[in-house]
Backbone bond lengths (Angstrom), bond angles and torsions (degrees), N, CA, C in turn:
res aa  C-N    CA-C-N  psi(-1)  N-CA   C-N-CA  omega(-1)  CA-C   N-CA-C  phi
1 X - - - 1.441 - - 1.527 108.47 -
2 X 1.265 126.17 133.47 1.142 126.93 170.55 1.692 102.73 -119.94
3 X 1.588 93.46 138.26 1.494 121.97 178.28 0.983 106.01 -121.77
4 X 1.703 110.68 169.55 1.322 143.28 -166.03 1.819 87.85 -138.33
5 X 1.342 118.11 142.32 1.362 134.94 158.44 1.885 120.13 -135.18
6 X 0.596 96.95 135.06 1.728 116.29 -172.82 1.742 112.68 -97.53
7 X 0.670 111.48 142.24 1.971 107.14 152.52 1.679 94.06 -177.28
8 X 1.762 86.11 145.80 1.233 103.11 163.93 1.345 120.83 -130.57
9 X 1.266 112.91 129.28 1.972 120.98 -178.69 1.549 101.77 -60.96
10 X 1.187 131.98 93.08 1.570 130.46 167.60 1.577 104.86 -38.72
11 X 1.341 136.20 -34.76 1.258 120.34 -154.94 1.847 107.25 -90.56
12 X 1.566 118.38 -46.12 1.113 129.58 174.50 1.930 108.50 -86.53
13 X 0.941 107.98 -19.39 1.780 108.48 -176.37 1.739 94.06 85.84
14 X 1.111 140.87 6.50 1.597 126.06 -170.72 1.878 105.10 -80.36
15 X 1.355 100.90 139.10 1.598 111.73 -154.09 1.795 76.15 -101.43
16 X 1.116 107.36 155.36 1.697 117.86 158.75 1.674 97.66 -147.45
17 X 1.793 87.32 139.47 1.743 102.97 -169.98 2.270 95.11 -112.11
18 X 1.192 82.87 114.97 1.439 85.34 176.05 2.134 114.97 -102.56
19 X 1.039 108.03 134.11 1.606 95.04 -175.58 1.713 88.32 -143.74
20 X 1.727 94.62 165.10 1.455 121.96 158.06 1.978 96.13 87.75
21 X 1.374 107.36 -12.77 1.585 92.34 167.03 1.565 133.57 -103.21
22 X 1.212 99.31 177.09 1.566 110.71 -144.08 1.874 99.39 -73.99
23 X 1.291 112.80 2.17 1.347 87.82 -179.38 1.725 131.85 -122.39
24 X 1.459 92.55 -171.78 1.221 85.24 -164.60 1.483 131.69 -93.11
25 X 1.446 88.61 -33.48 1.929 124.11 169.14 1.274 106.99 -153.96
26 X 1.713 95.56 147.76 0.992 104.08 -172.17 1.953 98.60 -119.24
27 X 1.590 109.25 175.29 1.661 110.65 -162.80 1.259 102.02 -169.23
28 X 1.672 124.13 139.68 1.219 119.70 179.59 1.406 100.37 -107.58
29 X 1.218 149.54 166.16 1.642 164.12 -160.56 1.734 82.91 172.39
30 X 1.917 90.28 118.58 1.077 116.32 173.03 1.225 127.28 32.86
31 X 1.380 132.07 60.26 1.030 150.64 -135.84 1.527 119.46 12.18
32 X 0.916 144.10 8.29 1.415 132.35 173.24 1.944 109.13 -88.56
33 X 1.099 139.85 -174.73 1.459 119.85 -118.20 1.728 69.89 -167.96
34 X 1.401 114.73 123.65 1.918 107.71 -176.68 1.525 82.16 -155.14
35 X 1.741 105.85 134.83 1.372 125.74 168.69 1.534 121.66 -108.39
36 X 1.615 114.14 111.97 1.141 94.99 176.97 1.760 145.71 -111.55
37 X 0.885 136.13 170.05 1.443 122.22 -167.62 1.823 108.21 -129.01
38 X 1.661 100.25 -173.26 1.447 78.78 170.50 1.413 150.31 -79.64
39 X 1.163 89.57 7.94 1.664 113.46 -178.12 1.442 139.22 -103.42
40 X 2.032 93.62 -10.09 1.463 118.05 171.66 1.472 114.89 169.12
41 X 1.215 109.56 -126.57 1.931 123.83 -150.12 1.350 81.97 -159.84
42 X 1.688 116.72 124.19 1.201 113.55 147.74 1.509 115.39 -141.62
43 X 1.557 113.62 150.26 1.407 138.19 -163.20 1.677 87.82 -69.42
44 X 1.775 113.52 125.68 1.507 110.58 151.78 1.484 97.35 -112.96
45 X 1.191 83.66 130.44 1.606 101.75 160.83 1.688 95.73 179.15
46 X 1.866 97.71 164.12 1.467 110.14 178.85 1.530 103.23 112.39
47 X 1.492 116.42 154.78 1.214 127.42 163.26 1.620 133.74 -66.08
48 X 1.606 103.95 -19.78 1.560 85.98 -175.52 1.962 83.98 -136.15
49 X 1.309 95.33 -167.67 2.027 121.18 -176.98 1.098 88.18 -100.81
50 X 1.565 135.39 129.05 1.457 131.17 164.29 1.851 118.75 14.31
51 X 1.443 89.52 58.24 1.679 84.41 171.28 1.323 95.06 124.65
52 X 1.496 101.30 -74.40 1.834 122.58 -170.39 1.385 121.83 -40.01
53 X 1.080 109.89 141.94 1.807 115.55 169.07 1.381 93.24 -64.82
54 X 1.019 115.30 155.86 1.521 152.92 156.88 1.953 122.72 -83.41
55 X 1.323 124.77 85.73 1.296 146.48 170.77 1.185 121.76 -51.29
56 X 1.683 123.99 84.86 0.917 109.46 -167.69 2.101 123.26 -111.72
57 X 0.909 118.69 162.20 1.600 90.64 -159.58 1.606 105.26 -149.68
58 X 1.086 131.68 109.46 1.396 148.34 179.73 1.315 121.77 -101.29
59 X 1.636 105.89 110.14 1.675 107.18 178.69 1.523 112.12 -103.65
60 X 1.147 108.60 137.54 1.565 122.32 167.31 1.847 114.57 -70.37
61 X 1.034 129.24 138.03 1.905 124.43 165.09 1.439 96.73 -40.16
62 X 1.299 90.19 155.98 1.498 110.25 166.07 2.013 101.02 -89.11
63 X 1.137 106.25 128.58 1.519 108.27 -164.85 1.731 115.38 -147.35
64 X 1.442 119.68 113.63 0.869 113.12 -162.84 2.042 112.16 -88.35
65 X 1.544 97.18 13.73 1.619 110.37 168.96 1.076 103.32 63.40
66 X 1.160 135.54 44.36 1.808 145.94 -172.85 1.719 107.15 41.27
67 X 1.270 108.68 26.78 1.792 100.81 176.54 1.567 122.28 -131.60
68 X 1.024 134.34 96.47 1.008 149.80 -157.45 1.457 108.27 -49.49
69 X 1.182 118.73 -38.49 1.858 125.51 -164.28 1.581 90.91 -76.90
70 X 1.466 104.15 170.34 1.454 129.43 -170.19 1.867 99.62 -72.51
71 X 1.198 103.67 154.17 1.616 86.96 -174.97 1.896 84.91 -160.17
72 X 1.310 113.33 174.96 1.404 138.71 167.30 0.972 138.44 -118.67
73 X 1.552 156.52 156.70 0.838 136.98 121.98 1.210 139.99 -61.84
74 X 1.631 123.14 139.84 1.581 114.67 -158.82 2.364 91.12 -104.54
75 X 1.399 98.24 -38.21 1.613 87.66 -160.87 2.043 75.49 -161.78
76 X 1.576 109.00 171.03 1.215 123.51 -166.52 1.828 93.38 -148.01
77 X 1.485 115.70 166.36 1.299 134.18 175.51 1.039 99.60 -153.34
78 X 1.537 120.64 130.40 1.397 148.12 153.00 1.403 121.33 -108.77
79 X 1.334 110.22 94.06 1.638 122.97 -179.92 1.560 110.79 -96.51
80 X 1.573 98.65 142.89 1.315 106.25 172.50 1.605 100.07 154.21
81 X 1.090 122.44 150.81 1.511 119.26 145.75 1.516 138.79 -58.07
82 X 1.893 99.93 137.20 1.592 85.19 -149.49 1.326 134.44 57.51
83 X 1.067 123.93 55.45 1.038 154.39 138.45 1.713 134.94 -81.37
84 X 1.199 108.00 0.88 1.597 126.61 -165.02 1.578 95.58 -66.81
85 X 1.333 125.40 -53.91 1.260 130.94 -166.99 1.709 117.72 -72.80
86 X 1.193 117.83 -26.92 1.142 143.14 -163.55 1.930 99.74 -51.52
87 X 1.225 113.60 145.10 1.508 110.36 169.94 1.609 93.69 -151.47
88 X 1.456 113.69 158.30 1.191 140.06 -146.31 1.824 97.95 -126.72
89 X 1.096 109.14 138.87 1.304 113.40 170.48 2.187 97.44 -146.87
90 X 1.976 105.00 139.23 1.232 114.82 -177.10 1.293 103.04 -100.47
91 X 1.689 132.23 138.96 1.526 106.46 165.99 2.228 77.70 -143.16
92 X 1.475 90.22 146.71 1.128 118.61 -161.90 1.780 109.40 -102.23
93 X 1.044 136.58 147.45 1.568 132.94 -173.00 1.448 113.17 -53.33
94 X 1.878 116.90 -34.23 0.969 136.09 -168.36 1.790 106.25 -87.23
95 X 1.082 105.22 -10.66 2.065 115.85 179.23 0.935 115.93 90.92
96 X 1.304 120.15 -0.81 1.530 101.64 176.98 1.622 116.73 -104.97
97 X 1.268 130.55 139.95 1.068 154.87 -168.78 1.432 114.44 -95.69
98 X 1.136 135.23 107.37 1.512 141.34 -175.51 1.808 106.64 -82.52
99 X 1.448 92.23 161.95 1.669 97.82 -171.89 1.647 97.63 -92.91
100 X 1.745 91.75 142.68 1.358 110.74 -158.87 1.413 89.59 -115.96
101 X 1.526 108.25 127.61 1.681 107.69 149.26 1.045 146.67 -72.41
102 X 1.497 133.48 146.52 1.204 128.56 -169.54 1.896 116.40 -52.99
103 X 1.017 130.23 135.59 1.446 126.86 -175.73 1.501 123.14 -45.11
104 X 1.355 107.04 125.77 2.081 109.80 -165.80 1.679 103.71 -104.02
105 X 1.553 106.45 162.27 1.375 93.09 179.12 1.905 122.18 -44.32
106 X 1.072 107.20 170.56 1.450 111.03 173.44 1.651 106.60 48.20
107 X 1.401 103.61 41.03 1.383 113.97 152.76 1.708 113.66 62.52
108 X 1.343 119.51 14.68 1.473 128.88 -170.61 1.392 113.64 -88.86
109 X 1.253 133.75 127.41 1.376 119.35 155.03 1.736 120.32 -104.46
110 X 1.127 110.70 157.99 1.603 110.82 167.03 1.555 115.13 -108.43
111 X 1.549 96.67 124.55 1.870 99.99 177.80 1.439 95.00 -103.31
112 X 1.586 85.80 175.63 1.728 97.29 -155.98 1.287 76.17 -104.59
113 X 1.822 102.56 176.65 1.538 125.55 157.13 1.473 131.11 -49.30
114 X 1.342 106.59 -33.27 1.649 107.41 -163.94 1.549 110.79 -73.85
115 X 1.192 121.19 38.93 1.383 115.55 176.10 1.513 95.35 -144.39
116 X 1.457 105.61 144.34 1.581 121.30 168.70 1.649 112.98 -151.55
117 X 1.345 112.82 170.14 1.573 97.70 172.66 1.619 81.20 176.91
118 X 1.492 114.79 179.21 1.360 109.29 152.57 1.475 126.25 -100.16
119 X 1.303 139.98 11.84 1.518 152.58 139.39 1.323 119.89 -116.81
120 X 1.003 132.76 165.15 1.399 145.19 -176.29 1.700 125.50 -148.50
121 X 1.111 125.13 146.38 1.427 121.99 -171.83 1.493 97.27 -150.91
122 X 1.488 99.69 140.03 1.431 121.33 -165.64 1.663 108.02 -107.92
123 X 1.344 116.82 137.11 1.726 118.58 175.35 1.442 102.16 -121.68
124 X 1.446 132.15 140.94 1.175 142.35 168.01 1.552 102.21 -108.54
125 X 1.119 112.60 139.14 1.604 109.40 154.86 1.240 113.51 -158.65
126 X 1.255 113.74 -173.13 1.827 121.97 -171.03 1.146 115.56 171.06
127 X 1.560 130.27 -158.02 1.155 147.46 -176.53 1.789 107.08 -135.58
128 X 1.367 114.04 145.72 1.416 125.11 143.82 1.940 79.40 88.65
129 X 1.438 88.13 165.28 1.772 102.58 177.83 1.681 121.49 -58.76
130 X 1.137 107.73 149.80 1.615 119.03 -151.28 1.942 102.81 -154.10
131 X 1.248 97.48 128.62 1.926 96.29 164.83 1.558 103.25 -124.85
132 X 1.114 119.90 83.79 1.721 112.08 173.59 1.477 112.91 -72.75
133 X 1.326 93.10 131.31 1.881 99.43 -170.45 1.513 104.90 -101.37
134 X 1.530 112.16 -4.45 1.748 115.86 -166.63 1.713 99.72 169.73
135 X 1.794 89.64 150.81 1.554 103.34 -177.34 1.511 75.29 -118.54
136 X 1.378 134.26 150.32 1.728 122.51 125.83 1.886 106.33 -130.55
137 X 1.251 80.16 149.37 1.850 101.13 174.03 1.604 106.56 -111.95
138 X 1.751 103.88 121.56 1.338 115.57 173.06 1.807 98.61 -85.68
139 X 1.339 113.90 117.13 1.597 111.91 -176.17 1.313 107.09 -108.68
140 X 1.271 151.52 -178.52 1.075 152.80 -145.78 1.941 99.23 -170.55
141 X 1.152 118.25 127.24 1.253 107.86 -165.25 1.762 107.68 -104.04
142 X 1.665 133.83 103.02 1.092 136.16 176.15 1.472 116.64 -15.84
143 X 1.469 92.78 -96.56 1.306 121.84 -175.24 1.788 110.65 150.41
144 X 1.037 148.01 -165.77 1.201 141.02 -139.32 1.485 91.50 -111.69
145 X 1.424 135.80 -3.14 1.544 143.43 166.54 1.462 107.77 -122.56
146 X 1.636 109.33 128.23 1.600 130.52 170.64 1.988 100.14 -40.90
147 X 1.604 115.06 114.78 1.421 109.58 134.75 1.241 122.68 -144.82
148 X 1.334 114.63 -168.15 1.382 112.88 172.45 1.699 132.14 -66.73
């Protein structure tokens, strides 16, 4: 069976997209958070899937930053606690995806040149528990023709 799961944090508005599990509805009783299927009620909670880390993955809009001309990314910041694990991937309107560096202190990465487009949208993901307080993209503005 493949599912789709939804939730939304009433207090901040943050949407979380859950997929690939077994259930059907989900229900909180006393604050803890239980999904069930046809076979029962089960307790979520914990850091990993029977053992497994837990994959977690955050996309930014695709957003052309109110500027129409071709533009880049030069470097990215991911703030928050726990954040250590976190890695960054760029993908551009045009598809191509620039090379991302491994994560630097103070949560920074550096992207390479080989990507351009005229919008861009950012994915974070990782393993194990995470509070991201902020994505930002340092962009660099082309000009009205694709270069390096």
């Amino acid at each position: 069976m493949s599912t789709l799961g939804l939730s939304l944090a009433l207090d901040s508005m943050a949407a979380s997209q859950y997929e690939g599990l077994p259930f059907t509805s989900f229900l909180t009783i006393g604050g803890k958070v239980y999904g069930t299927t046809p076979d029962g009620l089960y307790l979520i909670e914990g850091d990993t899937d029977a053992g497994e880390g837990i994959t977690w993955e955050v996309s930014g809009p695709m957003t052309d930053a109110g500027a129409d001309e071709y533009k880049r990314a030069r470097s990215a910041t991911v703030s928050g606690p726990n954040t250590e694990s976190a890695e960054l991937a760029i993908t551009f309107d045009s598809g191509q995806e620039p090379t991302v560096s491994d994560r630097r202190p103070g949560g920074r990465f550096m992207v390479g040149r080989d990507g351009a487009g005229r919008a861009v949208q950012f994915t974070v993901s990782g393993t194990g528990p995470v509070e991201m307080t902020g994505v930002s993209l340092d962009i660099l503005v082309l000009g009205k023709k694709a270069r390096g």
